[in-house]
N, C-alpha and C positions, 0 to 999 in steps of 0.2 A: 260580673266581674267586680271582684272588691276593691275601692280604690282607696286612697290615703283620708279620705274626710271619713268613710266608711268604721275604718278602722280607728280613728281618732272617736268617733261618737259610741262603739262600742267599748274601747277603752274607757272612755269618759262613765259610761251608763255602768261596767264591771266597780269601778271606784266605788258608786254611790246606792249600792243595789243589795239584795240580800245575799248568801251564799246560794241560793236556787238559781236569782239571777244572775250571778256571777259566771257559775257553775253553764249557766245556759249560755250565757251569749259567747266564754270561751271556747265551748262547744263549734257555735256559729260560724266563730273566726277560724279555726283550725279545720274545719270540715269544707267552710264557703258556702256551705247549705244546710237546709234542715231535713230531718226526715219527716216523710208524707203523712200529715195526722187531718182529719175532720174538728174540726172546732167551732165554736162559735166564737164572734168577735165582733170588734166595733171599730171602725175607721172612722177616721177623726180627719175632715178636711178644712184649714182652718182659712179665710183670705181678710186682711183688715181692710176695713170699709172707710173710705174715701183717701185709701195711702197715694193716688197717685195723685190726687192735689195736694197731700200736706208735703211732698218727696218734691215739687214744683218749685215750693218757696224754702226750700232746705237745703246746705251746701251736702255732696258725698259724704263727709267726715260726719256729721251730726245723722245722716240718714242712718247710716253704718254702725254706728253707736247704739242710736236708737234700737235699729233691728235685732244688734245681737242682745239688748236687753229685753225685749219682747221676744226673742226664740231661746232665751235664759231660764228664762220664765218658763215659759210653755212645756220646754223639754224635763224642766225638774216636775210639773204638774202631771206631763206623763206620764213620767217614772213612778211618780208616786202611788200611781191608776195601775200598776203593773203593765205598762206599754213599752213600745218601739218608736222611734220618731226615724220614720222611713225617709224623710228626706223634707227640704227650705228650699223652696222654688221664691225667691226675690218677700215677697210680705207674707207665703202662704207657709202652711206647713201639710205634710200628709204625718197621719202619725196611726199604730195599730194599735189596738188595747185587749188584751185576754190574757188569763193565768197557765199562760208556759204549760200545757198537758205535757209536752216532753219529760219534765220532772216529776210530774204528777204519777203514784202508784199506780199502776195495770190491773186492773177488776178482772 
């Protein structure tokens, strides 16, 4: 199920992306799925180390700052890797990386 942060991060990644990925991820949001391809790829699991004592002595406001400048980050280094950033579980991130074979010519 696509929900509103979903579509907010594919919007976001359409803006900043080539027309291949543009072309793809509109693809994604109008279908809600992709079609069945084999690929190779690389998942990126990412969790920062020792956030829950620095989150201890930090009000919400600065935590929250903080984080969305560290998932700012992250997500444009993905992008730039030809990736997906599948989802922000609190300091982590899951993110995919491989070159879109959907757009890729058929041999």
């Amino acid at each position: 199920m696509w929900g509103l942060h979903n579509y907010g991060m594919i919007r976001a990644a359409c803006s900043s992306g080539t027309a291949a990925r543009t072309q793809f991820l509109y693809r994604l949001l109008k279908e809600g799925r992709l079609p069945w391809q084999m690929v190779t790829a690389t998942v990126l699991f990412t969790d920062l180390r020792g956030y829950s004592s620095v989150a201890e002595g930090r009000s919400p406001i600065e935590i929250i700052a903080w984080l969305n400048e560290y998932q700012s980050a992250m997500t444009e280094i993905v992008l730039q890797h030809q990736g997906i950033v599948k989802d922000f579980t609190g300091d982590g991130m899951r993110a995919v990386l491989y070159p879109y074979p959907a757009l890729l010519p058929q041999k």
